[in-house]
N, C-alpha and C positions, 0 to 999 in steps of 0.2 A: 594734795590730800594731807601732806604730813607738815605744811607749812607751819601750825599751831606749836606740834610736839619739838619742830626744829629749833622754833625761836627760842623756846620755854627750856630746853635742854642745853644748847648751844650757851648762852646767857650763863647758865647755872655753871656749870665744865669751865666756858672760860675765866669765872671767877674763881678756880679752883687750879688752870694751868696757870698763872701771873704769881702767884704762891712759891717761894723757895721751901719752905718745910710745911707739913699738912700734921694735924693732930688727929686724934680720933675724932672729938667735937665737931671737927672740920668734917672730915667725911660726913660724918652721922647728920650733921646739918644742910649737906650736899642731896646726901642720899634723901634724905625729908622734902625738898623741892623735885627731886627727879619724881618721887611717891607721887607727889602732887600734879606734876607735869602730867604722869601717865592717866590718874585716875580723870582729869580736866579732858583728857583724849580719849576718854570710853574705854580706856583697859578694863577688864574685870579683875575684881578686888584680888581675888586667891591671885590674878596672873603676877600682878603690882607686887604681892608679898613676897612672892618667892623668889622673882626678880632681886628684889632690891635686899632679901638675905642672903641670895646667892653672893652679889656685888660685895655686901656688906665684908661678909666672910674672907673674902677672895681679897680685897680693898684693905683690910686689916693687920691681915697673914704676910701680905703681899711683900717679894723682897724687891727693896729699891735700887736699881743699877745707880754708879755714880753718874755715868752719861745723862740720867733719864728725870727728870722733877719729879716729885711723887703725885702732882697735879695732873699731870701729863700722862703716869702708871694709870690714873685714879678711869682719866679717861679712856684705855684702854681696857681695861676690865670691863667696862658700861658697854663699849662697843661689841666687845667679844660675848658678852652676855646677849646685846639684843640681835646680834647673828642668831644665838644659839636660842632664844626665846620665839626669832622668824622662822626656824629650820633649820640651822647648820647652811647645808649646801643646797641650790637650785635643783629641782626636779620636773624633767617635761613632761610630758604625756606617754606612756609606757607601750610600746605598740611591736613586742617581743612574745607575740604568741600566736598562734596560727589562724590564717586569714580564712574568712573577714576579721578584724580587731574587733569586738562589740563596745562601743561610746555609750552608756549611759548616763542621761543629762536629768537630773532633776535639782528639786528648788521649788521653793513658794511661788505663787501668782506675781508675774511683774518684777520680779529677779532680773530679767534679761535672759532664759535659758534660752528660747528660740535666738534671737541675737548671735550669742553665744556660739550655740549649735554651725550658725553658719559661718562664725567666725574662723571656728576651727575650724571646720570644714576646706575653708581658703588658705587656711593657715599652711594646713598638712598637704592639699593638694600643690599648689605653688611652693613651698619650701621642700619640702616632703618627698614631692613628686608621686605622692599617693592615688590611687581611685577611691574617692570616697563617697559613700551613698548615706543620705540623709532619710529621717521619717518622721514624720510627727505624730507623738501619739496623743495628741490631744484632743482626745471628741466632742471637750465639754466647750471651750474658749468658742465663739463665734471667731470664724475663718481661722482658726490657728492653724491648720496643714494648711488651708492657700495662703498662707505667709507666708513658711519655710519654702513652702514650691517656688513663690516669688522670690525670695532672697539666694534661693537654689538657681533661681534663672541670672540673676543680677552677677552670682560669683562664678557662672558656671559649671556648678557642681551637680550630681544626678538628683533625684528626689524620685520618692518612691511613688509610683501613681495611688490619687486617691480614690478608697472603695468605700464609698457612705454605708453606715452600719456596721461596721464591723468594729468591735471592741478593741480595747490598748491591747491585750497580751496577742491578741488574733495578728494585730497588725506587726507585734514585734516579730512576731515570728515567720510571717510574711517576708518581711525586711530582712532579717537572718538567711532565708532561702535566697530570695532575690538578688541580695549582695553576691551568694557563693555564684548562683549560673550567671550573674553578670562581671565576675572576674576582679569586684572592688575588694580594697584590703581593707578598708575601716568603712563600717557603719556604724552610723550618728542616733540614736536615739533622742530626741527630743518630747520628754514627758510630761504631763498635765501637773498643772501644781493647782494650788487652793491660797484663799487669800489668809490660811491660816493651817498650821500644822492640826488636820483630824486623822479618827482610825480608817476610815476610807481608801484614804488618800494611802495611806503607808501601808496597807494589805494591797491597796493597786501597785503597789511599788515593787514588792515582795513578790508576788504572780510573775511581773513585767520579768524579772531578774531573775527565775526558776525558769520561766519560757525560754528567756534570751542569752542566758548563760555569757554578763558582761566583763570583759578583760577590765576596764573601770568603769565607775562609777561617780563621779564627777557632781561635787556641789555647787551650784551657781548661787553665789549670797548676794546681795549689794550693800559695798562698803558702806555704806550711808546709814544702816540700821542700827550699830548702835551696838548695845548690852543684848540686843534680842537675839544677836546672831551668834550668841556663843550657845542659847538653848536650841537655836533651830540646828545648827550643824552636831551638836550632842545628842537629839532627838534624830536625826538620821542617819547619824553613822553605828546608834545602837539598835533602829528597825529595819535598816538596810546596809548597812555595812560600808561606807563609803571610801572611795580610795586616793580622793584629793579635793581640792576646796579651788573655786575660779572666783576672784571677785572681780565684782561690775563695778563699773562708776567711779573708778581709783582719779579719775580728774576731775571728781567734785571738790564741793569745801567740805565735805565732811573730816574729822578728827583723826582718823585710822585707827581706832582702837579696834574696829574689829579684826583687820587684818590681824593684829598681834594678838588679840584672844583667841582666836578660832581655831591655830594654829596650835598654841599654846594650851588649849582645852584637849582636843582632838586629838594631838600629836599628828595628823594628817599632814601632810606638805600642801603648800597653796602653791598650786602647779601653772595658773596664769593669771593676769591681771587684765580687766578693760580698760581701756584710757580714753579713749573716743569713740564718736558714733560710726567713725569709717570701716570697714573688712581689713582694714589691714590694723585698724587700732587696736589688736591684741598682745601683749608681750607674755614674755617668760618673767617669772617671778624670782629675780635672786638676793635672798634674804644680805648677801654682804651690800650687794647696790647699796638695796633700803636703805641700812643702816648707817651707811654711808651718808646716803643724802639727811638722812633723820638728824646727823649730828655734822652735819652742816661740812663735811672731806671731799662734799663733790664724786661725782659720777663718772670718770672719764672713760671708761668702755664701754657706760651705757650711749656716750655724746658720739664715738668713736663707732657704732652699730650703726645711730643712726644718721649718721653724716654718711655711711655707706650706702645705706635703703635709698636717701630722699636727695643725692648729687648724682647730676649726669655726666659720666666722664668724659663723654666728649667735648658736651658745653665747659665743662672744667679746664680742658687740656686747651680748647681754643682761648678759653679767658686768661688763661697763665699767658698764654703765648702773648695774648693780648699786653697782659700787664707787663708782662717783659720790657717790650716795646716804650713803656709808658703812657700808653692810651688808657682812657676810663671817660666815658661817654654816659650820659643819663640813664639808654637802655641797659647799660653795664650796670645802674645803681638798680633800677629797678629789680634787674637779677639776681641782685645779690638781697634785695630787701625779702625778695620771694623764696628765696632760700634758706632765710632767716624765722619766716614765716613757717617753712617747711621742717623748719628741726626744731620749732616749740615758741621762736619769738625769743626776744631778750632773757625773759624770764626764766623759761625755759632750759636755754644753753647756760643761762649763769646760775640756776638750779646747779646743773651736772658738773661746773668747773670747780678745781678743788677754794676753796678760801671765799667763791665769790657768792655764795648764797645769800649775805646780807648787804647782797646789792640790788634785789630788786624792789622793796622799800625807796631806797634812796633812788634809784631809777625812776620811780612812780611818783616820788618826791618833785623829781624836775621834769614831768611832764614825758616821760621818756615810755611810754607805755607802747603795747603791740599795736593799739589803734592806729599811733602813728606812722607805723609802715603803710597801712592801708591807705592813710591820708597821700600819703608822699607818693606814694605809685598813681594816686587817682590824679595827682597833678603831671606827673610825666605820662601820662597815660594820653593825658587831655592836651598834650603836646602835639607838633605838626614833626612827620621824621627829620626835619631839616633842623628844626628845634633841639630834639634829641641831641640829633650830634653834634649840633654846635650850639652852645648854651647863651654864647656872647649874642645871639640873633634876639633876644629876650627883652624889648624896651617897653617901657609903661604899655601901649596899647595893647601887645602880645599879653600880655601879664593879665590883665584886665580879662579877654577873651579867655585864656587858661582856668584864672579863678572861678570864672562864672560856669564853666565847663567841669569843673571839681568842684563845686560848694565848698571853697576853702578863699584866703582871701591872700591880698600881693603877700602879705608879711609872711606869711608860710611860704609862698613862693621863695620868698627871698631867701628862710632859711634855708630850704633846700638847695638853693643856688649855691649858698653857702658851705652848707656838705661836702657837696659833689664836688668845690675847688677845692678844699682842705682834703679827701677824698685823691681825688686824681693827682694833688700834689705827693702826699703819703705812696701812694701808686707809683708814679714816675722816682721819686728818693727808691723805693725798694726795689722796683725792676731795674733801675741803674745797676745794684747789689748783687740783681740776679734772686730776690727771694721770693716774689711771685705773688705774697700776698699777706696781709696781714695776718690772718689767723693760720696760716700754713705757716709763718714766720713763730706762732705762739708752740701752735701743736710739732714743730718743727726740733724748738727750744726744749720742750719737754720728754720728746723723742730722745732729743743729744744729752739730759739729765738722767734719762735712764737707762742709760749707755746703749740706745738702738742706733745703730752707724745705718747706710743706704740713702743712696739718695730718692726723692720724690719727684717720680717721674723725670729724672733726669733733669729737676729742675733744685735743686741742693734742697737740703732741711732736713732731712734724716726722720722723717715718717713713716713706718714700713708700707707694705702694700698690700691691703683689706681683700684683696681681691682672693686672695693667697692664704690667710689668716683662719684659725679657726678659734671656738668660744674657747679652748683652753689657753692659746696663746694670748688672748682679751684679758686674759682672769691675770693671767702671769703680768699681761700688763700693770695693770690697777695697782697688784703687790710690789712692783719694782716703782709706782707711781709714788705708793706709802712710803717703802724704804729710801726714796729720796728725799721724802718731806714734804711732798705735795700733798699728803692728805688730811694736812694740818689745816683747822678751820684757821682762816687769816693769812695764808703761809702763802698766799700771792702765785701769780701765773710767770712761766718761763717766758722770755720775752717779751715782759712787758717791766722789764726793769725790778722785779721782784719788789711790785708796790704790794705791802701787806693791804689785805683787804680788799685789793679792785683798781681800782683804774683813775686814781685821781691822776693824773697831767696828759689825761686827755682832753678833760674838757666838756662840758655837757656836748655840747653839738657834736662833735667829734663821735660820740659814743654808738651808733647805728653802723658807722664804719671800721666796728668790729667784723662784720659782713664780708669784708675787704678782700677775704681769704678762703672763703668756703670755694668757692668754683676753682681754686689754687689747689683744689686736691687731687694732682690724677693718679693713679696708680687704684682709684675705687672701680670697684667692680659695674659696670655696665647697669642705668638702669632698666628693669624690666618691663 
């Protein structure tokens, strides 16, 4: 989503840290590209201005420590500002008032509200441990309640039975009683939108919320709109009063400018973000992340959450065991490429790493894209188990069969053959060591840089244990991740030799077994 504004900022800042003294010029000619950056990204104009006088001010005034370049102050102030332009601090869903909770979801036609609706839904019942009851009050959409009922069946969530004819406030208040005699804490409203803001629409809005008497109020936008989404959230937080902002579609290509106008207009907190089309593709929305990622410092407690979610510890603790040993077998690679797949693909994790954002470019450069996981598994896939585990079994005729079995051809076979030794030898060198695995070897490094001692799973590295961890102790992370230096765009991974920038002496081929290490994490909490 934010890939545009990262290059275009990132770029600009670094020619401003490489600088021993900064003039005002300097800045002012800084500030003039960041103006440009944001308004190329769908900011809205007022957001851009005040921004960049804020900076301006602050950038001018500013006293310079000897420790610190003034390039490197300049880039601080940008970052603190576009915290404070996202929200300050993360805000979840407020569910501090007497049960049932009332969920009010509305939003334009084709927002994602129903989506949405069940998102949370699964979110709060599975994290939560809530009862939550869903309803749709949408009479006008063809089958919009048997949607939500369906998606209610799919997360297993309750939904409220449907009574043909009866109007939206009828039904909310239905759903208000229902929730109380059936004992749920949050009920979901999910309301009719229109493929355009009229007065209709906003007196049904108005009714719904004097009937239903809602704890919040909840805007569903999709990031993808643009300039329009700073009138429609202005236009409904002044006829309905709104009390937080969700956006959909955050894993498009759209620009983000509306995340940061909407916010920015509203003064509302954008309490979650969509990212995919799955039930669990919901997150919390924390304005430091963003900012984070926006200027290219990497994400490490958001990568450190979800290497929690999407590793299974047991398969983790047998594959360390495994690597120990020195064993790494084909279905060992396979594993690992699936797990790769599971926490976003190359791109993805080197998104969230601090220094390495402007590796996925060059990744995509040499062919190194998330396809080719898919590729590489369909070839071990289309393998015989004897194959698997012993790769040396593999002569022209095998190969031949395998290709033809994968629609891919020997030369990829080959590469992969080639992985998997370079792979199992890196394996067997670290389990000799005792370190279990590559990326437990990184995240390991980075632990002992920020002075976290403990070992991982009893297998050395100094990782704490996720299982045990809560978001404040994440957040403390990330700050002790900065005050080392790791959130320097450039400023290179722990354990990999402190290459600025990424990973050159690895190797192109080499690079997929970065993987090496995700199943090397035990001490993660059970998957569910």
């Amino acid at each position: 989503m934010f890939e545009n504004l990262q290059d275009r900022l990132g770029s600009i800042l670094n020619g401003l840290t490489g600088r021993g003294a900064l003039s005002e010029a300097d800045v002012s000619a800084a500030l003039r590209e960041v103006r440009r950056a944001l308004l190329e990204a769908d900011v809205a104009l007022d957001v851009v201005r005040s921004f960049t006088d804020r900076v301006r001010e602050k950038a001018v005034g500013a006293e310079i420590l000897k420790s610190i370049k003034p390039g490197q102050m300049v880039v601080k102030i940008v970052h603190d500002e576009l915290i404070e332009m996202l929200g300050g601090e993360g805000v979840g869903i407020d569910l501090h008032a007497p049960a049932p909770v009332v969920v009010m979801m509305v939003g334009l036609q084709g927002s994602g509200k129903t989506t949405t609706s069940a998102k949370i839904a699964h979110r709060l019942s599975t994290r939560e441990k809530k009862k939550v009851l869903m309803a749709s009050l949408d009479t006008r959409r063809p089958a919009a309640q048997e949607q939500l009922r369906q998606l209610g069946a799919q997360a297993n969530i309750d939904t409220l039975p449907i009574i043909s004819g009866q109007s939206p406030t009828d039904i909310a208040a239905r759903a208000v009683q229902a929730a109380k005699l059936g004992g749920h804490d949050v009920v979901i409203l999910d309301t009719a939108g229109r493929t355009h803001i009229d007065e209709p629409l906003m007196v049904e809005m108005a009714e719904i919320k004097k009937r239903s008497n809602p704890h919040e109020i909840l805007l569903v936008a999709d990031s993808l709109t643009g300039q329009d989404a700073v009138n429609l959230a202005r236009s409904f937080d002044e006829r309905v009063g709104i009390t937080g902002l969700v956006l959909t579609r955050m894993d498009g290509d759209g620009r983000g400018g509306a995340a940061i106008s909407m916010r920015a207009v509203t003064g509302k907190p954008i309490k979650l973000i969509g990212v995919g089309e799955k039930m669990s593709e919901l997150e919390e929305f924390h304005p430091r992340r963003i900012a984070d990622r926006i200027l290219g410092m990497g994400d490490i407690v958001s990568l450190v959450e979800r290497a929690s979610e999407n590793i299974d510890a047991e398969k983790a603790a047998a594959m360390a065991a495994k690597m120990a040993k020195g064993k790494f077998d084909l279905d060992d690679l396979a594993d690992q490429l699936r797990q790769m797949q599971k926490m976003g693909g190359m791109g993805g994790i080197m998104g969230m790493m601090p220094g390495m954002a402007g590796m996925k470019d060059k990744m995509a450069a040499a062919g190194l894209d998330d396809k080719l996981f898919g590729r590489q598994i369909a070839i071990i896939q289309s393998m015989t188990k004897a194959e698997r585990t012993n790769p040396d079994l593999l002569k022209h005729s095998r190969k031949k069969r395998i290709a033809a079995g994968s629609g891919t051809d020997a030369a990829a076979i080959n590469k992969l053959l080639k992985m998997h030794r370079q792979m199992a030898d890196m394996m067997k060198m670290m389990g000799g060591k005792g370190k279990g695995g590559m990326m437990k070897q990184m995240m390991g490094g980075l632990a002992g840089k920020m002075g976290l001692g403990g070992g991982m799973g009893g297998m050395g590295g100094g990782m704490p244990d996720l299982s045990n961890i809560d978001p404040r102790q994440l957040e403390a992370l990330q700050k002790q991740a900065e005050a080392a230096g790791l959130g320097k765009p450039g400023g290179g991974m722990p354990g990999l030799g402190g290459m600025p920038g990424g990973l050159s002496g690895l190797g192109g081929a080499k690079l997929p077994g970065l993987g090496g290490g995700f199943p090397g994490l035990p001490g993660l909490p059970k998957k569910k």
